[in-house]
C-alpha positions in Angstrom: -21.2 36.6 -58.3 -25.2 36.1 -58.1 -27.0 37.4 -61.0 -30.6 38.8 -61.1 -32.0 35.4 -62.6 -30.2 33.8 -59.9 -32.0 35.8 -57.0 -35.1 35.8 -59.1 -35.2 31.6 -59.2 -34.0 31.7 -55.2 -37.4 33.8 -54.3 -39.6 31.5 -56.8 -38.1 28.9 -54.6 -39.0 30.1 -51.4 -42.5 31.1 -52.6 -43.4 27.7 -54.1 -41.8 26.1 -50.5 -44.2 28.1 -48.7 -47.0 27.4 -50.7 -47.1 23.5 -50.5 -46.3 23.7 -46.7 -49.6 26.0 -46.4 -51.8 23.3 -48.2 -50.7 20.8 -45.3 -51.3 23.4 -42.2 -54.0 21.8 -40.2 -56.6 22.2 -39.5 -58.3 22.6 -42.5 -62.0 22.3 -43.0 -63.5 19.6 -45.2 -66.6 17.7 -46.2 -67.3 13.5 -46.6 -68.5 11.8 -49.2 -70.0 9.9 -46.0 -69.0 6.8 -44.0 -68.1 5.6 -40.6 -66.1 7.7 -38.0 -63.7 5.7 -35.7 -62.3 5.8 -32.2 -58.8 5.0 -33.6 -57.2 5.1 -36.9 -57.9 1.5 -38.1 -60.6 0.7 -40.2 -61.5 -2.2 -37.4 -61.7 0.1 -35.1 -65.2 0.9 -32.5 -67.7 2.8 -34.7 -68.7 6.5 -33.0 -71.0 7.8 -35.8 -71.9 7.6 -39.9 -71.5 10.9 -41.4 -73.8 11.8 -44.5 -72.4 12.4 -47.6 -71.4 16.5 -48.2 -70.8 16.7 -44.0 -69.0 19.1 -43.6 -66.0 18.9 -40.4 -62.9 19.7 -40.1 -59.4 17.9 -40.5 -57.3 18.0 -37.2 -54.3 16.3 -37.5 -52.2 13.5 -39.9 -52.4 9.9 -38.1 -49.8 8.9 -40.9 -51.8 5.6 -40.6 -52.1 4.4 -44.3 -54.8 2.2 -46.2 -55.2 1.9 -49.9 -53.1 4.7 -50.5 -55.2 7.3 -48.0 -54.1 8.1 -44.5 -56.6 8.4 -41.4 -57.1 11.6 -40.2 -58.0 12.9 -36.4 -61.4 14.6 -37.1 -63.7 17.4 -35.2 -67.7 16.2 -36.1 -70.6 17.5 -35.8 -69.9 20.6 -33.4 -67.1 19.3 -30.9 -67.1 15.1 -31.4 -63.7 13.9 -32.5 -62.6 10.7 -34.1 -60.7 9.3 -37.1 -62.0 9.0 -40.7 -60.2 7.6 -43.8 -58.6 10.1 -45.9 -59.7 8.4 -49.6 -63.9 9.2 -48.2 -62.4 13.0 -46.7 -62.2 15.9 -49.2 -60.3 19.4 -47.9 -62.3 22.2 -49.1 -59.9 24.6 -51.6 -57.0 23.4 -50.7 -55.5 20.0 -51.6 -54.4 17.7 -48.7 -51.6 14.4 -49.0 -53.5 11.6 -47.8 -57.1 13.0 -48.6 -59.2 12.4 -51.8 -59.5 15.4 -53.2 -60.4 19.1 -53.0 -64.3 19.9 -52.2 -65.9 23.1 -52.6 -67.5 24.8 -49.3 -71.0 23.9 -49.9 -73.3 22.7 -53.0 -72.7 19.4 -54.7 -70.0 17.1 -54.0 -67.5 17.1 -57.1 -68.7 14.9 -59.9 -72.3 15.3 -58.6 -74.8 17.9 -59.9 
């Protein structure tokens, strides 16, 4: 027989599931701290454009293409460009993201900056 503490832990368990499955959904909108945006997710890849630092875009998809401990994302620019940009220059705004740096707020100063 299932207690009350035992239903109790079961919901925290499906709440906390849920929660770090909605800080993955994509897409998500972000900023850069700048940097160069790529035709593919390799950091040889063709150049398409340098985004300033505090950009703001929006994080499309995972790549799962890993460098330094960051992942390329698939990334919508500057109205409706597209391209790749490394995840350790891309910060999520108020939500955390695996594979990004880390979490920006909407506008202002980049974190760290004042």
């Amino acid at each position: 027989m299932r207690g009350p503490i035992f239903k109790l832990a079961l919901m925290l368990a499906v709440v906390v599931g849920v929660s770090a499955a909605n800080a993955d959904e994509l897409p998500i909108a972000a900023r850069s701290w700048g940097g160069v945006v790529r035709a593919a997710p390799d950091d040889h890849a063709q150049r398409l454009a340098s985004l300033r630092e505090g950009e703001t875009l929006t994080i499309l998809a995972h790549t799962k293409v890993q460098l330094n401990g960051f992942e390329f994302f698939r990334i919508r620019y500057r109205v409706n460009r597209t391209g790749y940009q490394w995840g350790g220059i891309l910060c999520p705004v108020g939500a955390a993201l695996k594979g990004a740096f880390q979490v920006c707020p909407a506008s202002g100063p980049m974190p760290g900056q004042k």
